[in-house]
N, C-alpha and C positions, 0 to 999 in steps of 0.2 A: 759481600757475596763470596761461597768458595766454589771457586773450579770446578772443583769431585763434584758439583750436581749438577745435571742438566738441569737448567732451568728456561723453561718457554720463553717466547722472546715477546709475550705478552708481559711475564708477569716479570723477567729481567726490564723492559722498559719502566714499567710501576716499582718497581725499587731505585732506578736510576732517578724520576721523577715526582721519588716521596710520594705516590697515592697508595692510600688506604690497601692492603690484602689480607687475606684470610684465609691461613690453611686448612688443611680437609685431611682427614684419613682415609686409607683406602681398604682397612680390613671391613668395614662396611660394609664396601663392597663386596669383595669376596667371600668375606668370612657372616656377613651380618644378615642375610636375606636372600632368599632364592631369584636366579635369574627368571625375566626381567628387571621383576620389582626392584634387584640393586642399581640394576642401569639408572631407571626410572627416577629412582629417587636422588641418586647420588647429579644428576644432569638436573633437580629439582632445588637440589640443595645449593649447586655453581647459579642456578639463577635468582634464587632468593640474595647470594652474596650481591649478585651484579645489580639486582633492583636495588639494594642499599646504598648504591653506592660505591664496592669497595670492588676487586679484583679475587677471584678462586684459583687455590693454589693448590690441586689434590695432588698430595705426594705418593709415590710409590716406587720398588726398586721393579725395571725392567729390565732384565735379560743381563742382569747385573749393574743396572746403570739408575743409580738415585734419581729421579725426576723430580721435579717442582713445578706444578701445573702442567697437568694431561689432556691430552686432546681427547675427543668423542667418542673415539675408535680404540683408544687408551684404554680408558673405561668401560666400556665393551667388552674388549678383551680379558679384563680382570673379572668382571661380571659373567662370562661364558665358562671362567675356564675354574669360577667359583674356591673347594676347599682343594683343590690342586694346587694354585698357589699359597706359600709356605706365610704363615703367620710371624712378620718379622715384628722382632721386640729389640731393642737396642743392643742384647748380646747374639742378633742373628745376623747384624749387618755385617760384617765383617765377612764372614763365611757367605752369605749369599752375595756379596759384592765379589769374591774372588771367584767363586763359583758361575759366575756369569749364569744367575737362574731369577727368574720373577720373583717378587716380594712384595704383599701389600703391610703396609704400616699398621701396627698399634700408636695407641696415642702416646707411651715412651720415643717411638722409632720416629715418629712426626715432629716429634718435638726436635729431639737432636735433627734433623735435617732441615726441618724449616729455621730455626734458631741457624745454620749454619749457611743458607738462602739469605741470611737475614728478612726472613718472616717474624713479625712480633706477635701475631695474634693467629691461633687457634680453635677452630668450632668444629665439636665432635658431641655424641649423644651424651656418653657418659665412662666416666674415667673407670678402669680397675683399679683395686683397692686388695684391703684382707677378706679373704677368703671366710668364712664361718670356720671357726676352732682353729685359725689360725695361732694362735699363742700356742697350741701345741704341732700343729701341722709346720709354721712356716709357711705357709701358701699365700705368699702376698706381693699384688703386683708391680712391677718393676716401673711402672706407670707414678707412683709415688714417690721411688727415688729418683725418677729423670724430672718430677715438680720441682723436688728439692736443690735442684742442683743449672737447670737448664733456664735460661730467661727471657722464659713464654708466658702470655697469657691463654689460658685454657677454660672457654668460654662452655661449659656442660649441663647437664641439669642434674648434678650432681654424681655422686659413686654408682656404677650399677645395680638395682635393687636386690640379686644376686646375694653379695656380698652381706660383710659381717658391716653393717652403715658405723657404727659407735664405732667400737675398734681402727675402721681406716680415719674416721674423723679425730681420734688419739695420735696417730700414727701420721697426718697430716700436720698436728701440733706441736709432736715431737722432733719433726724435720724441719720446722720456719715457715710452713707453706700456708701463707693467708687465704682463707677462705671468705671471701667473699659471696653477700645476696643482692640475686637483682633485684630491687623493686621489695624486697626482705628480707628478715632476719632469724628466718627460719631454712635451714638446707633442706634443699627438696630429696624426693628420694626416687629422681627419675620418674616410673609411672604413677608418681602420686606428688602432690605439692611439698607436702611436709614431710620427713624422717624421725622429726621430735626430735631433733639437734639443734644445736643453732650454731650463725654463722660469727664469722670473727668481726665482720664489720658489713653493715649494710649503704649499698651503694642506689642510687635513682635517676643517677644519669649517664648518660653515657661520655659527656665533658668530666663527671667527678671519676669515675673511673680510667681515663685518660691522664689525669693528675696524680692518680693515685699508682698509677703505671712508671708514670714518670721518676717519681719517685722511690719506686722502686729497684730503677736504674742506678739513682743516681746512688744509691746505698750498697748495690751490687750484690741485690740480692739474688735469689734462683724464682722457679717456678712461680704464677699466681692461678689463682682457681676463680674465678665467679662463675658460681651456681645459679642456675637461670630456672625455675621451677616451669613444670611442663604448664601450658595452659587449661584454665580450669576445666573446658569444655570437650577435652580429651584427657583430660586424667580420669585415672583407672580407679574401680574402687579398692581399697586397701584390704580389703576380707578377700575380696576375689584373687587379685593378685597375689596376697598372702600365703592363700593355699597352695596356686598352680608353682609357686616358688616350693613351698616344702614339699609336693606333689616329685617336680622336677630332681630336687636334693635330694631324696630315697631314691631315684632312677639312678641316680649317676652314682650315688653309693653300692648300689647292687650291683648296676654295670661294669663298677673298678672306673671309672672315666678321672683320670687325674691331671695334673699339669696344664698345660694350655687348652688343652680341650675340655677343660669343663668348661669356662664361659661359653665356646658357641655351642655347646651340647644344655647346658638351660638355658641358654634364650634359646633356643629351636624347640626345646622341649614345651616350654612358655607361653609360648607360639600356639604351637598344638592342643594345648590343657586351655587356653581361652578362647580357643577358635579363631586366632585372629587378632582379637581384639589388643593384644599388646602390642603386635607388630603393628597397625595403624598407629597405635600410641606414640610407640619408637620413631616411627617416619615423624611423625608433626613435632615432637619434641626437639628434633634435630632439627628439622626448618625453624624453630624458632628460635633456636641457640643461634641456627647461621645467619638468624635476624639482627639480632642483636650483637653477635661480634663483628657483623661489619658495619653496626653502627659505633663502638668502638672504637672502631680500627680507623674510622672516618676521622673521628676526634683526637687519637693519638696522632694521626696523620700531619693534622691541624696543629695538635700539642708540640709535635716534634720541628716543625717550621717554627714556633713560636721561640723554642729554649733549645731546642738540640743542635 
């Protein structure tokens, strides 16, 4: 555990005591869904961890001070004060930590801070990746090189649909980052099961994925990915979604929207073109990711008493 993070004296006792935890992001909250609905869902997401089993660790920077598991009022507050606070990605900690200014995490910014909590597992909706025409933009999220490099598991339903899916599954290949399927061997592509990629290795339990953690340790290697496909009873149809995606990418083209603000300007856009019906999506995809990574987290937990 380091110092430089507040960390709750719930989830510092579950690291003293080896149980199970599972980190959270907090642009979600802020950045991912209008108040209340981020309260709601993000307070929906800490109890699906705790019916598993494991302990909720939403990281966020306040008032310049890294936290590790938020309280209710935490969360609240990041959820009120919405795209006011600042979209922190691994090259903003620095600046808003001397700055003494709130900060809700990207899944790069979670990773370095939970990895530095000594958190091993992470459950979030869905990673950034490359951008569409990125081989000539450059527009590719920073979210890929903190896989590469930081040594987390990062429990998702994949890249988000957004992006250019081949391209960041290249560019995941090229950095060592294993991608892993739950339960397949097909990567999902967030609002729909499939992307028509596939993954590097398929996993079916949550003990082989625990071993397969393990060993990734012990090799020293960076980031791992297991992609969790949304369930089939809330996945999207793929025509539908398809369009309000290219619908969304002419708005943001015409608008100039570049840099970190295209992603929450097409899923908001997303949002609007389905009426809805992707943000219900989003919500249940991410309860099931935070299902799943605290069962997990339960078995590394388990793993790690055995050999660690």
């Amino acid at each position: 555990m380091n110092d430089f993070i507040c960390v709750s004296e719930e989830v510092k006792q579950a690291i003293k005591e080896n149980k199970p935890i599972v980190a959270l992001e907090s642009t979600i909250i802020s950045h991912g869904m209008p108040y209340p609905k981020n309260v709601e869902t993000a307070m929906a997401v800490e109890a699906v961890v705790r019916k598993n089993g494991a302990v909720p660790a939403t990281i966020a920077i306040l008032k310049g001070v890294p936290k590790a598991g938020l309280t209710k009022d935490e969360i609240d507050y990041l959820g009120k004060r919405g795209h006011d606070v600042i979209k922190v990605s691994r090259r903003d900690l620095a600046a808003v930590y001397a700055k003494k200014i709130d900060g809700a995490t990207t899944v790069s910014a979670t990773m370095l801070l939970a990895n530095m909590a000594g958190i091993n597992v992470f459950a979030t909706g869905g990673i950034g990746g490359a951008h569409r025409n990125a081989q000539s933009t450059f527009d590719i999220s920073a979210d890929l090189e903190e896989l590469a490099r930081t040594p987390v598991l990062v429990v998702c339903a994949g890249a988000k649909a957004i992006l250019d899916l081949p391209l960041t599954r290249e560019y995941l290949e090229t950095k060592g980052v294993p991608v892993y399927g739950w339960k397949t061997s097909n990567m999902p592509a967030f609002y729909t099961q499939t992307s028509g990629l596939t993954v590097d290795y398929r996993v079916d339990s949550a003990e082989e994925m625990a071993d397969i953690f393990r060993a990734s340790r012990e090799f020293n290697m960076g980031g791992s990915l297991l992609t969790v496909p949304i369930p089939s009873e809330f996945a999207m149809s793929e025509t539908a979604i398809t369009e309000a995606i290219e619908q969304a990418l002419r708005q943001a083209e015409k608008q100039n929207i570049k840099g970190k603000e295209v992603t929450p300007f097409l899923l908001e856009k997303v949002v609007e073109l389905t009426g809805g019906k992707s943000l219900e999506s989003n919500i249940k995809l991410v309860l099931n990711n935070a299902a799943v990574a605290s069962n997990v987290a339960v078995a590394i937990s388990k793993n790690r008493r055995k050999f660690w």
